[in-house]
C-alpha positions as CSV (number, residue, x, y, z in Angstrom):
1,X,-15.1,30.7,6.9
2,X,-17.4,27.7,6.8
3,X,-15.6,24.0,5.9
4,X,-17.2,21.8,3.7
5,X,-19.3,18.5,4.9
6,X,-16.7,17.0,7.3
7,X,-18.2,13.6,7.0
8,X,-18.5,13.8,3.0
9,X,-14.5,14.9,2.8
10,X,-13.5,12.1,5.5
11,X,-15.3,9.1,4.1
12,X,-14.3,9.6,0.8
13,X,-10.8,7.9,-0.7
14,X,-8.0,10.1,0.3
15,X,-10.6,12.3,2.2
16,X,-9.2,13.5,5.2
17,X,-5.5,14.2,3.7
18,X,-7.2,16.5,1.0
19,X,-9.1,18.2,4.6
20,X,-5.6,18.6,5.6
21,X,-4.5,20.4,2.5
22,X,-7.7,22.5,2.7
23,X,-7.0,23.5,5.9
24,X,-3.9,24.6,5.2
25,X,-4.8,26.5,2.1
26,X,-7.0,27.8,3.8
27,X,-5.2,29.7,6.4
28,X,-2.5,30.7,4.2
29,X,-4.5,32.9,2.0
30,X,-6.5,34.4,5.4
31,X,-9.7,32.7,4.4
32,X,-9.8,30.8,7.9
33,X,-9.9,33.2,10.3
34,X,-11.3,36.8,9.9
35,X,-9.2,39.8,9.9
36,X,-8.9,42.5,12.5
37,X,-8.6,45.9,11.5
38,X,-7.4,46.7,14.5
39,X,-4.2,44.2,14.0
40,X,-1.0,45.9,12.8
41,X,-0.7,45.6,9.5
42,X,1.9,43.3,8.1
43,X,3.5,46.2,6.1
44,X,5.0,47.4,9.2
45,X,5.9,44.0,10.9
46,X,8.0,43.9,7.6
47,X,9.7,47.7,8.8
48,X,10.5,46.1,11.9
49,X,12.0,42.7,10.5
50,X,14.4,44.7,8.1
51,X,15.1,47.4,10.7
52,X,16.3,44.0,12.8
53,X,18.1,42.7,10.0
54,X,20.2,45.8,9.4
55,X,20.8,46.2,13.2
56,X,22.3,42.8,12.9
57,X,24.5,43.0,9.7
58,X,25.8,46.8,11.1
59,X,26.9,45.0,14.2
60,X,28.8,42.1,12.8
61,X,26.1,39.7,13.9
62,X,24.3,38.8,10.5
63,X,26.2,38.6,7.1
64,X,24.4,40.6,4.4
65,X,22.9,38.5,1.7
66,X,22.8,38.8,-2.3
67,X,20.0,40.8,-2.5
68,X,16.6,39.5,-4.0
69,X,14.7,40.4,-7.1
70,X,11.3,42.2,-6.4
71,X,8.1,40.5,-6.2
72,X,6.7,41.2,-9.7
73,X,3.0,42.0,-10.3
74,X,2.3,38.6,-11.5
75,X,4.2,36.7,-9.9
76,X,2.3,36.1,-6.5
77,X,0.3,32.5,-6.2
78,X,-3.5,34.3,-5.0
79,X,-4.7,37.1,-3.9
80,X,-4.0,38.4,-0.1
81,X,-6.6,40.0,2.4
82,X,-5.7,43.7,3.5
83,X,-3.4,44.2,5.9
84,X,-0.9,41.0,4.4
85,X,1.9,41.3,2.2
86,X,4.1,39.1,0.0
87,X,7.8,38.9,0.5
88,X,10.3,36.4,0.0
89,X,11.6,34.2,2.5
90,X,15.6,34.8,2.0
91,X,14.4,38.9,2.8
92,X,12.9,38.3,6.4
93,X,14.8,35.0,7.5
94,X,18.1,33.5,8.1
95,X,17.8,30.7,5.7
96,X,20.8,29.2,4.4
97,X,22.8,30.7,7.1
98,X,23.7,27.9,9.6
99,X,26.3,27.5,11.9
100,X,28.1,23.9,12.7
101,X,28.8,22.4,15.6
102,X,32.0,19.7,16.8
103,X,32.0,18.5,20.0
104,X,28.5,17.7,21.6
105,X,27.4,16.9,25.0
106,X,25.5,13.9,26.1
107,X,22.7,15.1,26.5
108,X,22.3,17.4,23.1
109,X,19.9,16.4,21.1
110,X,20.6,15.0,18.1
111,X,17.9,15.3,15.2
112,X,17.7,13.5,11.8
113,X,15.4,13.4,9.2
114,X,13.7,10.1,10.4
115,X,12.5,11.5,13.5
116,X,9.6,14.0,12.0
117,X,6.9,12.4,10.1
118,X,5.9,13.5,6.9
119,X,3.4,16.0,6.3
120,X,2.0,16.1,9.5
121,X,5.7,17.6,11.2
122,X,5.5,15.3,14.1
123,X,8.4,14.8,16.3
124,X,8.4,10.8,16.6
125,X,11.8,10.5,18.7
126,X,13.6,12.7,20.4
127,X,17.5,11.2,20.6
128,X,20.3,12.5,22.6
129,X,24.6,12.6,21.7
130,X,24.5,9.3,24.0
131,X,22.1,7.3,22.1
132,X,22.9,8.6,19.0
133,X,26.7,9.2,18.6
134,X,26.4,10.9,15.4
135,X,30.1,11.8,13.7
136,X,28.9,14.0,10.9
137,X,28.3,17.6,10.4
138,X,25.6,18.8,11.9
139,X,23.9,22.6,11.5
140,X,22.9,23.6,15.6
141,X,19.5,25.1,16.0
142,X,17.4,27.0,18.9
143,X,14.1,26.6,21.0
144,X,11.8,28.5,17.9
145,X,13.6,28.2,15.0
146,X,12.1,26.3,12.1
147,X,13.2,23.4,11.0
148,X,13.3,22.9,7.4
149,X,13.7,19.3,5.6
150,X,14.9,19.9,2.3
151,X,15.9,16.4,1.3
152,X,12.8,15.1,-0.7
153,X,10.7,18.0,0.5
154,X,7.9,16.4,-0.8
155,X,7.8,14.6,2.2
156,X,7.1,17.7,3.8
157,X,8.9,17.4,7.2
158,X,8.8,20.7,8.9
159,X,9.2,21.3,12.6
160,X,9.4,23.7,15.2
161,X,12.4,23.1,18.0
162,X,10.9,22.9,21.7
163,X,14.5,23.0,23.0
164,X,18.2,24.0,21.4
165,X,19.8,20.9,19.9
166,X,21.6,19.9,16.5
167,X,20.3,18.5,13.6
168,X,21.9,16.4,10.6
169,X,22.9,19.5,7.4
170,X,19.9,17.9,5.1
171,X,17.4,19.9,8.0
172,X,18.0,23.8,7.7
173,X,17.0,25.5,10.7
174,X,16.2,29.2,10.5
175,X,14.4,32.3,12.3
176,X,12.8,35.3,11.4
177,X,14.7,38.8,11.6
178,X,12.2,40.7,14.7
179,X,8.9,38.9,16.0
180,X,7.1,35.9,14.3
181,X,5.2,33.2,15.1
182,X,7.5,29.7,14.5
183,X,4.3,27.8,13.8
184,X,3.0,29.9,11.1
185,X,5.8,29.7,9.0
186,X,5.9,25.6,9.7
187,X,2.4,25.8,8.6
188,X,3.3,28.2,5.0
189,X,6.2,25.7,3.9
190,X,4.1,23.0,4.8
191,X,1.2,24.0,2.3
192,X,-0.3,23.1,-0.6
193,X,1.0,26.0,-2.8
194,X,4.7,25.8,-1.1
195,X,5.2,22.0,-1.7
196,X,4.0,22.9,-5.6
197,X,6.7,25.5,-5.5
198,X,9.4,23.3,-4.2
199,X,8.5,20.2,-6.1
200,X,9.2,22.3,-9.3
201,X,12.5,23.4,-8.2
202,X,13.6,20.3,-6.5
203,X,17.2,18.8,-8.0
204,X,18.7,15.6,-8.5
205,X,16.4,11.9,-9.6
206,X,16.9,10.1,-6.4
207,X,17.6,12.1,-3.7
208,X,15.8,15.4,-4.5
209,X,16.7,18.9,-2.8
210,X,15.5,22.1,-2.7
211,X,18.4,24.3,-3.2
212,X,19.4,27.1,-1.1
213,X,18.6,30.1,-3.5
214,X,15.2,28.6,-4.5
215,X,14.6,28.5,-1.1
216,X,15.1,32.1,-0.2
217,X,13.9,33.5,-3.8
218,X,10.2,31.4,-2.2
219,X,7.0,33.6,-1.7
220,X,5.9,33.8,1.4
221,X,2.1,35.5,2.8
222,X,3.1,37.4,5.2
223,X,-0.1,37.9,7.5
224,X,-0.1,40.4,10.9
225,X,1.6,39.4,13.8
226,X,-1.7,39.0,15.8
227,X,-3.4,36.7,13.0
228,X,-0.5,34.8,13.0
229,X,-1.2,33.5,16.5
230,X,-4.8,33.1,15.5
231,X,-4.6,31.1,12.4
232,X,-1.8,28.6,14.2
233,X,-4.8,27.4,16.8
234,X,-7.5,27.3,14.5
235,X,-5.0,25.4,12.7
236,X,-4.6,23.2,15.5
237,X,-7.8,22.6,16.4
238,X,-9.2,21.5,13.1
239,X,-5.7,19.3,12.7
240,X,-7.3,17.5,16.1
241,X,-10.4,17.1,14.0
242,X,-8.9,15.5,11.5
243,X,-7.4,13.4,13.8
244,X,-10.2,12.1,15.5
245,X,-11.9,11.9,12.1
246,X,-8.8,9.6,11.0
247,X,-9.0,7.3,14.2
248,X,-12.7,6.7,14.0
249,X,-12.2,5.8,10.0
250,X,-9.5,3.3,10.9
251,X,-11.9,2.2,13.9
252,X,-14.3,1.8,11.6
253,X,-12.3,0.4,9.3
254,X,-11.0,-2.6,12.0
255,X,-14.6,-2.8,13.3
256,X,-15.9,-3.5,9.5
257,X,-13.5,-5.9,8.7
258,X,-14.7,-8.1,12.5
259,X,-18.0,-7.9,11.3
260,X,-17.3,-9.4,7.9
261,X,-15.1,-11.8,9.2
262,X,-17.4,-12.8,11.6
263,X,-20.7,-13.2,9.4
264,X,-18.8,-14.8,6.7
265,X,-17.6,-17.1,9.2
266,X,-20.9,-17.8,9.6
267,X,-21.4,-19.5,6.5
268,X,-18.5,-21.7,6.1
269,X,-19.2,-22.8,9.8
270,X,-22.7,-24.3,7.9
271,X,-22.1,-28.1,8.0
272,X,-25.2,-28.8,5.8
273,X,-27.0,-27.0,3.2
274,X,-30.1,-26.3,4.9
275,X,-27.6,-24.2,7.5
276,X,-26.0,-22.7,5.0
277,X,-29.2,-21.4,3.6
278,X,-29.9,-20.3,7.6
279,X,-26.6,-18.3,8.0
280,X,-27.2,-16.9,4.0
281,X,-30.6,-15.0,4.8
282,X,-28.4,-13.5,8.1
283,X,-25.5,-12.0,5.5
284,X,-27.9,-11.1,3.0
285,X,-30.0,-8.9,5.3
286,X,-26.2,-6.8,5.6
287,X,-25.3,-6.7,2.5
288,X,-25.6,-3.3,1.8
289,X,-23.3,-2.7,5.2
290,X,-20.5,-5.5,4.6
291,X,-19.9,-5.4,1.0
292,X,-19.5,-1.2,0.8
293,X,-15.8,-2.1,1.0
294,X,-13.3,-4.0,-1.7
295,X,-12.0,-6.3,1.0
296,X,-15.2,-6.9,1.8
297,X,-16.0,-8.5,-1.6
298,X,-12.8,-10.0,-1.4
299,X,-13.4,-11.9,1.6
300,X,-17.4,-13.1,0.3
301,X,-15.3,-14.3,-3.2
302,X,-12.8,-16.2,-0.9
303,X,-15.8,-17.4,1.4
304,X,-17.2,-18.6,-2.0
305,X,-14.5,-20.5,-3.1
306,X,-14.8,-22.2,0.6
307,X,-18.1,-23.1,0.5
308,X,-17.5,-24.1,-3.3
309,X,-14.3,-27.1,-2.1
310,X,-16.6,-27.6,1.2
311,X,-19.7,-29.0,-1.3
312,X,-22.4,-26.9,0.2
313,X,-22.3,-24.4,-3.3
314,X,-24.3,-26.4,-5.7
315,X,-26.3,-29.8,-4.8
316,X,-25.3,-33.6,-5.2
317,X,-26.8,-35.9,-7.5
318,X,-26.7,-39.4,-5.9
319,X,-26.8,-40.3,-10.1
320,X,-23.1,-38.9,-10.0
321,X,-20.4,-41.6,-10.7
322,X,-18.5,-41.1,-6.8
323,X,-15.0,-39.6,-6.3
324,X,-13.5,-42.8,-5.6
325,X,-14.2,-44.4,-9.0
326,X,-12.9,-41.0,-10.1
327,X,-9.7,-41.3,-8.1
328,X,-9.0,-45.3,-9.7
329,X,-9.3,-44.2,-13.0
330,X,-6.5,-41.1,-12.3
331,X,-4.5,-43.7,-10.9
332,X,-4.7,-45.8,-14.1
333,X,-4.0,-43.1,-16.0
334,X,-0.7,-42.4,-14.2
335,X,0.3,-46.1,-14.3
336,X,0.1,-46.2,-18.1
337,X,2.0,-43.0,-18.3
338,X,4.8,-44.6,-16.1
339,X,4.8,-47.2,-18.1
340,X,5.2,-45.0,-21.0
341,X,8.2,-43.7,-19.7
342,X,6.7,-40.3,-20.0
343,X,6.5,-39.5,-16.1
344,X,8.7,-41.0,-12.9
345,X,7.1,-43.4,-11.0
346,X,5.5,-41.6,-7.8
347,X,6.3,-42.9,-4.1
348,X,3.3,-44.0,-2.6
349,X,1.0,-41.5,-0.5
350,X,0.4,-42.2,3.2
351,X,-3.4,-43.1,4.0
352,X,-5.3,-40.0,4.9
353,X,-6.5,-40.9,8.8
354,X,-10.4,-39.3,10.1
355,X,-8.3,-37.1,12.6
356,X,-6.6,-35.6,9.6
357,X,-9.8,-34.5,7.7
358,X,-10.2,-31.0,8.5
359,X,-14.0,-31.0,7.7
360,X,-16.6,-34.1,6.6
361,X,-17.8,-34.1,3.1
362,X,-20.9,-34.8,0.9
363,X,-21.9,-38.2,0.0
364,X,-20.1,-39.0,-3.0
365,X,-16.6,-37.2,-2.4
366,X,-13.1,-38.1,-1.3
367,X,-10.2,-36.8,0.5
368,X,-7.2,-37.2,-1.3
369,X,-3.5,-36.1,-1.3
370,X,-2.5,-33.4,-4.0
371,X,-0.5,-36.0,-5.8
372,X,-3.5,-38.8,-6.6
373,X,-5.3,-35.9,-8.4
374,X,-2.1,-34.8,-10.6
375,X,0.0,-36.6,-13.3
376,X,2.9,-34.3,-12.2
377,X,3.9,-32.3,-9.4
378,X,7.1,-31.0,-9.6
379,X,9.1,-27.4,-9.5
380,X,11.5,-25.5,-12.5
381,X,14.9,-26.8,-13.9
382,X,17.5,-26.4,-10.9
383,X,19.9,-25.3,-12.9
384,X,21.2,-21.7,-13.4
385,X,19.7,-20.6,-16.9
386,X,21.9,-18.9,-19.5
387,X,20.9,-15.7,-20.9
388,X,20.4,-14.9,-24.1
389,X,19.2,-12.7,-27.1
390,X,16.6,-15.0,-28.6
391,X,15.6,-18.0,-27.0
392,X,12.5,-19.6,-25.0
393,X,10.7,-17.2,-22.0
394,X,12.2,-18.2,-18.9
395,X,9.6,-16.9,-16.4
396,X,9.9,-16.0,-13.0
397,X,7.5,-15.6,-9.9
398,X,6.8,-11.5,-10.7
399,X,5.6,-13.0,-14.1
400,X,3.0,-14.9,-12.0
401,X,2.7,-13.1,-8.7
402,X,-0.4,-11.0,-10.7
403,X,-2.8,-13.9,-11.1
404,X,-1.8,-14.4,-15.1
405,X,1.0,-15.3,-17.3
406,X,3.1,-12.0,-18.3
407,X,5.9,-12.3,-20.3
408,X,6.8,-8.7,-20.3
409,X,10.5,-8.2,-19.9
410,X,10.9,-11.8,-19.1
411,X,14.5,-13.1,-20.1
412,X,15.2,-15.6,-22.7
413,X,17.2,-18.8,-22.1
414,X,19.0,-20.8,-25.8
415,X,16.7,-23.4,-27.5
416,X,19.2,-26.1,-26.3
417,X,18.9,-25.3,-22.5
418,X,14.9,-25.5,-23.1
419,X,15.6,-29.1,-24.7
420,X,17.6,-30.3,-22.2
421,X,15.2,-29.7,-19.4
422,X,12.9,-33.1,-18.7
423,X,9.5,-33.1,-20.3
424,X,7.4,-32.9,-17.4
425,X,9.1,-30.0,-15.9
426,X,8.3,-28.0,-18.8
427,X,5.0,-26.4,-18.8
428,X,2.4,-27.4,-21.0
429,X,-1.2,-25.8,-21.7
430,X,-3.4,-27.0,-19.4
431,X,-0.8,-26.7,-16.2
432,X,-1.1,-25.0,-13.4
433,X,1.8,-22.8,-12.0
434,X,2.1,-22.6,-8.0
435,X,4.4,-20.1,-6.6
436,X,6.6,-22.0,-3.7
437,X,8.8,-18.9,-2.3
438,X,8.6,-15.6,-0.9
439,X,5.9,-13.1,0.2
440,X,3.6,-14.2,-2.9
441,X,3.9,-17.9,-2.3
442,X,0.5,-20.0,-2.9
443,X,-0.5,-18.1,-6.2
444,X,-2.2,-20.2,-8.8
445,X,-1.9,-19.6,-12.1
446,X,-3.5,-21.8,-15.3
447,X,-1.4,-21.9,-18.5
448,X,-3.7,-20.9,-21.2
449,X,-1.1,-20.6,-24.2
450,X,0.3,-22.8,-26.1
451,X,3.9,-20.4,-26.4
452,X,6.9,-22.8,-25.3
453,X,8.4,-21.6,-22.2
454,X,10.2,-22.5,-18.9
455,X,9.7,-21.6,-15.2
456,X,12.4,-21.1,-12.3
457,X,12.8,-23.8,-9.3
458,X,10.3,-21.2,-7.3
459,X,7.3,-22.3,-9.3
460,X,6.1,-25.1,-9.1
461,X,4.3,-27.3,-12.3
462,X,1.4,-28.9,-11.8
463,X,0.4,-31.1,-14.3
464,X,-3.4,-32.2,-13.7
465,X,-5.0,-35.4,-14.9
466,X,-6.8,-35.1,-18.0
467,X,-10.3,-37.4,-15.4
468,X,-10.2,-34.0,-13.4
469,X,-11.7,-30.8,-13.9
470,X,-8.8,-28.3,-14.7
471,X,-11.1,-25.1,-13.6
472,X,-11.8,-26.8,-10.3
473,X,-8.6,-27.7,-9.4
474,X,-7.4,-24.0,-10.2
475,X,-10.3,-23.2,-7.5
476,X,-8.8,-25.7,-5.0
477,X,-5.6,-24.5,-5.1
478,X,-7.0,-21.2,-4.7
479,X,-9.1,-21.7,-1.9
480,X,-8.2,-20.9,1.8
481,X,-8.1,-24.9,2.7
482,X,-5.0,-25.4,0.9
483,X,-3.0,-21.6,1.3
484,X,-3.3,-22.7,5.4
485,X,-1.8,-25.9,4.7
486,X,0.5,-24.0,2.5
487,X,1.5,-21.9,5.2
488,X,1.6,-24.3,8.1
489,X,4.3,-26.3,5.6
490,X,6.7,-23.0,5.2
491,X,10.4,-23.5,6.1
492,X,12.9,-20.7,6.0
493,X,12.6,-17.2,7.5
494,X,14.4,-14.8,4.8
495,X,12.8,-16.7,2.0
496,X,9.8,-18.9,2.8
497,X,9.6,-22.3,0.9
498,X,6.9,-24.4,0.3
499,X,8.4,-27.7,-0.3
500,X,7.6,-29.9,-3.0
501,X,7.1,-32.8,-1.3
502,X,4.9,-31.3,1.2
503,X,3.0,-29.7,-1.3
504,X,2.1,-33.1,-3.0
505,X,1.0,-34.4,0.6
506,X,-1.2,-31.4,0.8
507,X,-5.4,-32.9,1.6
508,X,-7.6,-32.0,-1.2
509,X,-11.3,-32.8,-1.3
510,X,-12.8,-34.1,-4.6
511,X,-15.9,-34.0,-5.3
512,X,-17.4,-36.5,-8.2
513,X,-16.7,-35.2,-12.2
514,X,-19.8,-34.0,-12.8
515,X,-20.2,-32.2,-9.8
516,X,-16.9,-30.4,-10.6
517,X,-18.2,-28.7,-13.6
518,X,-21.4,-27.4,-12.0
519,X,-19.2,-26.0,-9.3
520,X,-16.9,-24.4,-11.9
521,X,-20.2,-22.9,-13.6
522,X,-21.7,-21.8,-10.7
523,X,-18.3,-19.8,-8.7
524,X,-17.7,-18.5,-12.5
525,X,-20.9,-16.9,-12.5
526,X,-20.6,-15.7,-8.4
527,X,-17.1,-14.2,-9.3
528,X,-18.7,-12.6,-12.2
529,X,-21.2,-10.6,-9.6
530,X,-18.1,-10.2,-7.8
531,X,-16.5,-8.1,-10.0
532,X,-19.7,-6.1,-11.0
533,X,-20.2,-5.1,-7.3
534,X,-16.1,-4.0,-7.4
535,X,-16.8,-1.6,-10.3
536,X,-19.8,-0.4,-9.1
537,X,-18.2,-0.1,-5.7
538,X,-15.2,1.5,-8.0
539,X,-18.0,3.9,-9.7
540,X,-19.4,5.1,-6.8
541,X,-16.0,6.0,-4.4
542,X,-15.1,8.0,-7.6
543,X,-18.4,10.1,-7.5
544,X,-17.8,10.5,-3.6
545,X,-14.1,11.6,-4.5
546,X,-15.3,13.9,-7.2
547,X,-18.3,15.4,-4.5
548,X,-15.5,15.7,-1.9
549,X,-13.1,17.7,-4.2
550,X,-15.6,19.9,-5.5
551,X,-16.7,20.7,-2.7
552,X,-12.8,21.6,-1.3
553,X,-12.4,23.4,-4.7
554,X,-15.2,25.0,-4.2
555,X,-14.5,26.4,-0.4
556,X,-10.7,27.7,-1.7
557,X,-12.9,29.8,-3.9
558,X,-13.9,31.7,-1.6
């Protein structure tokens, strides 16, 4: 039996876990190995097992079982080669019977579900009684028996014992009645067609279970003894195969992402255009190697957004009204506004020293502190909101953590709670939302509605002078330049905080108005190729997945 391209099945999504399900199929319907006439057919083996099992029960040793309903003529999953047979798995095994134990020595082993890994059956500790004082029930097994997970058996952790031991009552451990090979049954209730059995038969929402009758009422292809043995090494050589095609993906995979890294480092390395245009011509000569992955295009749309708050995306004009001029007339604005009484008056800003500047900027730009570029920078109302029926959207970081406002299943807080809240820490159109705590902290989010709402203390409001560029700041606080800052400001370990008052601190380069807007058009447009590359990326991995499955559909055919 011939496998399918190998390098098709491994490079494509998912590739090498549907290999192992082939595999698998495979040698449960006898299409990996040939058959041997000269084997003893599995007709006989069965004569033997039941002949064992009735030696058992007439000496006391075995209890006899409800019998089991025969296999009708439609009822078996595929067709089996000469010389197999069906039967079900309660007629030729112990399953179900298990045998508990008390007192354990030290050195017993002690097995629980968390020790095998899923699908692939792998021991990953082996614990004894000392290190693992377990107090519950537990079933006791023997070197060969088969060791059956049947809590959320869709996990599909099956495992042959090496050595005797005891095991917690979700594992059944269980033998065959006469001779059998331990890993060919590990391999049967570890298939494809197996786990669809089980998963359809499995009880309870949370915590599913395959129950003890479904178990033994189970199909099982009962191949000669002598094929067993063969099938479990071809088995095992081709699960090595897999392996090493696995390891060299996620070599690939770490060697991909240090050339990336390193190329697009390149370019925002480039202190002046002309080097930028230098390091350019060296990515672009790659492109059809670096950007064959999703991260990949995530990584050139962040190096964009670099390059973009750097000044080396579009050109100056030396005709452009400068950044500081910019910067005075923000600072007008917020004085009138003071006056006003419509915003607090701001504490002033330390001066920004040269050591401080992370990188020098084009002619015609400024370094400035968050908080000379914004009217507002502040967080949500402090106080615990009220719930209510109907009300104002009181909005939380999972409304934000996705990169746009979602007020799906948002709660609703009393018109009156809304009112009291201070003006400026209620979000406006035109704001931009900052998330301040947890794993999703530094996520920028524009308000684009005019829908009344209010935000928790974990977001933070950033109301952005009407001289600036709202699209560009968006950028900015996108950008790499300020999440490092972002992260290097973090305080807490269960539940990192970016502080406010950091956060206004926070260096931000502006470059002159008009400048801003060509940089807005000009990332727009870049993000826009961006996305086109992620769906054609998208299109094509979903032509490589359908090639790959056709082509395993295709070999379990045969």
């Amino acid at each position: 039996m011939l496998l399918p391209n190998l390098d098709l099945l491994a490079t494509a999504p998912g590739g090498v876990a549907r290999l192992r399900e082939l595999i698998l199929t495979l040698a449960v319907q006898g299409k990996l190995v040939p058959q041997d006439p000269a084997d003893e057919p599995a007709s006989v083996l069965l004569q033997k097992i039941r002949a064992e099992k009735d030696r058992l029960i007439a000496k006391g040793k075995s209890k006899r079982d409800k019998p089991l309903a025969k296999i009708a003529e439609g009822e078996q999953p595929f067709e089996l080669p000469q010389g197999w047979e069906w039967v079900r798995l309660g007629e030729i095994t112990n399953y179900g019977t298990t045998t508990k134990v008390e007192r354990l020595q030290p050195d017993t082993w002690v097995l629980d579900m968390e020790d095998i890994e899923k699908s692939s059956g792998r021991l990953l500790q082996r614990l004894r009684f000392a290190e693992r004082p377990a107090l519950s029930d537990k079933n006791c097994f023997f070197a060969g028996d088969v060791l059956y997970g049947k809590l959320r058996p869709y996990l599909n952790k099956v495992l042959v014992a090496d050595e005797d031991g005891v095991c917690t009552t979700e594992i059944i451990p269980f033998h065959c009645y006469g001779d059998y090979v331990p890993q060919y049954f590990r391999l049967v209730l570890s298939s494809p067609f197996f786990l669809e059995y089980v998963n359809a038969r499995s009880y309870g929402m949370k915590m599913p279970r395959l129950g003890t009758e479904d178990a033994r009422k189970s199909l099982i292809p009962l191949s000669p003894l002598a094929e067993q043995s063969r099938i479990v090494t071809r088995v095992e050589e081709l699960m090595r195969l897999c392996d090493a095609l696995e390891t060299k993906g996620q070599l690939e995979a770490a060697q991909h992402a240090q050339l990336v890294s390193t190329l697009l480092g390149t370019l925002t390395a480039s202190t002046t255009p002309e080097d930028l245009a230098d390091h350019w011509q060296r990515v672009a000569q790659h492109f059809d190697l670096l950007l064959d992955r999703p991260e990949a295009i995530d990584a050139l749309e962040q190096t964009l957004v670099q390059l973009a708050v750097r000044g080396l995306l579009v050109p100056q004009d030396p005709a452009d009204e400068p950044a500081s001029t910019l910067l005075a007339r923000i600072r007008a604005e917020k004085d009138r506004l003071i006056v006003e009484g419509r915003i607090k008056r701001d504490k002033p800003l330390p001066p920004i020293a040269k050591d401080e500047q992370p990188f020098g900027l084009p002619t015609g730009w400024e370094w400035a502190r968050l908080d000379s570029i914004f009217q507002v920078i502040t967080d949500g109302d402090h106080l615990p909101p009220p719930v209510s029926e109907a009300g104002i959207a009181f909005l939380t970081i999972g409304n934000i953590s996705s990169g746009v406002l979602n007020f799906d299943g948002c709660r609703l807080v009393p018109q009156d709670y809304f009112d009291d809240i201070a003006e400026y820490r209620r979000p406006a159109k035109g704001d931009i939302l900052y998330t301040v705590v947890g794993a999703s902290y530094g996520r920028a989010v524009v308000v684009e509605t005019d829908r009344s709402f209010c935000v928790q203390r974990h977001i933070g409001i950033l109301k952005p002078s009407v001289q600036v560029n709202l699209q560009y700041l968006a950028t900015l606080l996108g950008s790499q330049l300020i999440y490092e800052q972002a992260t290097r400001s973090l305080t807490g370990t269960a539940q990192p905080t970016v502080g406010i008052r950091p956060l206004r601190n926070f260096l931000a380069p502006l470059p002159p108005l008009a400048e801003q807007s060509r940089i807005v058009t000009r990332i727009t447009a870049l993000r826009r190729l961006c996305a086109d590359l992620r769906q054609r990326l998208k299109a094509a991995q979903v032509i490589q997945s359908h090639l790959a499955q056709a082509l395993v559909e295709s070999s379990n055919c045969l």
